[in-house]
N, C-alpha and C positions, 0 to 999 in steps of 0.2 A: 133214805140215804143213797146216792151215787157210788158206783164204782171208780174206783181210780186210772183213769187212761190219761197216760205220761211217758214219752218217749225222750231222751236225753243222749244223744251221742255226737262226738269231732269226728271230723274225719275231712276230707277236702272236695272241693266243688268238680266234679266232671268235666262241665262243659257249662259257659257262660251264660248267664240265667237272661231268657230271653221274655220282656214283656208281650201280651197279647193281652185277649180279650174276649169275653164270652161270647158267643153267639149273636146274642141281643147287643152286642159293644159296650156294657154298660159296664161290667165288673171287670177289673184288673186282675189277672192270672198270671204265674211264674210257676213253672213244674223245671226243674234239675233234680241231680242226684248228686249224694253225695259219698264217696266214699272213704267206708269205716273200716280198721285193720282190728281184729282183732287176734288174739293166739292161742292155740291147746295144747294140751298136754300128749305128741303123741306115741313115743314108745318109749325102751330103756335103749341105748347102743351097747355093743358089749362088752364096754367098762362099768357097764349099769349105770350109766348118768343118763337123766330124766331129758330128750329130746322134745322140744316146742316148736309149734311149725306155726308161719301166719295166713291169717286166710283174709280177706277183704270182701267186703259186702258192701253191696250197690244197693242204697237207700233210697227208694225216690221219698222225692219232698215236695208239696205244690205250698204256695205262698197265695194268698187270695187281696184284695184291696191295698190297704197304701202299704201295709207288707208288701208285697209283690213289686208296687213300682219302687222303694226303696231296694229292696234285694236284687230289682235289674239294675240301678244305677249304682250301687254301692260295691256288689262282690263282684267277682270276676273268676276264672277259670283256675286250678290252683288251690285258692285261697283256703285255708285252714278254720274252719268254722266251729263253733257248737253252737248242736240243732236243740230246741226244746219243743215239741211240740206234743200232738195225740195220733195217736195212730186210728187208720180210718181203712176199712174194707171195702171193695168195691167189685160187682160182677163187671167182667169182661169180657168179647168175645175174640177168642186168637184161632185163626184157621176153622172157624165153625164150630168149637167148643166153648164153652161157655166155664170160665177158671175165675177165681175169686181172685183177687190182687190187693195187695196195700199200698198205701203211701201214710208218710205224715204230714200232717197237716199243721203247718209252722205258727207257732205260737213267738217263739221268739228265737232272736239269731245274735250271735258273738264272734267278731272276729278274732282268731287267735292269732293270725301270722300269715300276712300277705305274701299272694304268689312271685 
């Protein structure tokens, strides 16, 4: 039996998803981000009513094959989407360190509301 890896979040595109190309030129690649607002819960003010603050998180997302070349002709900067896809870990190296990083990895895309 598999585990379940499923990522589901809107939020709007960054910056305009730009087609390239693997190394070898052969596979279609799009990496954007997109961002997602969400909110907490965070203190009482002192009439005691419950204070929510929002915070927004930068998602990246890579798109791979004819995902990818539709997601550069299709969305644009802006644009309000939901993302479904899986989420995927990856070693990195930043400044000589070597840090674990995510992305998702696009399964499917919805536009909500153009920019």
């Amino acid at each position: 039996m598999q585990n379940l890896n499923q990522w589901i979040g809107e939020g709007n595109i960054s910056q305009k998803p730009i087609l390239r190309y693997t190394n070898d030129s052969t596979r279609p690649v799009v990496n954007f981000h997109v961002y997602v607002d969400n909110t907490y819960r965070s203190k009482k003010n002192l009439d005691g009513e419950v204070l929510y603050r929002k915070r927004t998180s930068k998602i990246p997302v890579v798109a791979w094959a004819t995902k990818a070349e539709i997601v550069s002709k299709k969305y644009n900067k802006g644009d309000k989407v939901r993302i479904i896809g899986r989420l995927r870990t990856r070693v990195v190296e930043r400044n000589g360190v070597k840090v674990s990083a995510f992305e998702v990895v696009l399964e499917d895309i919805s536009l909500i509301e153009k920019a």
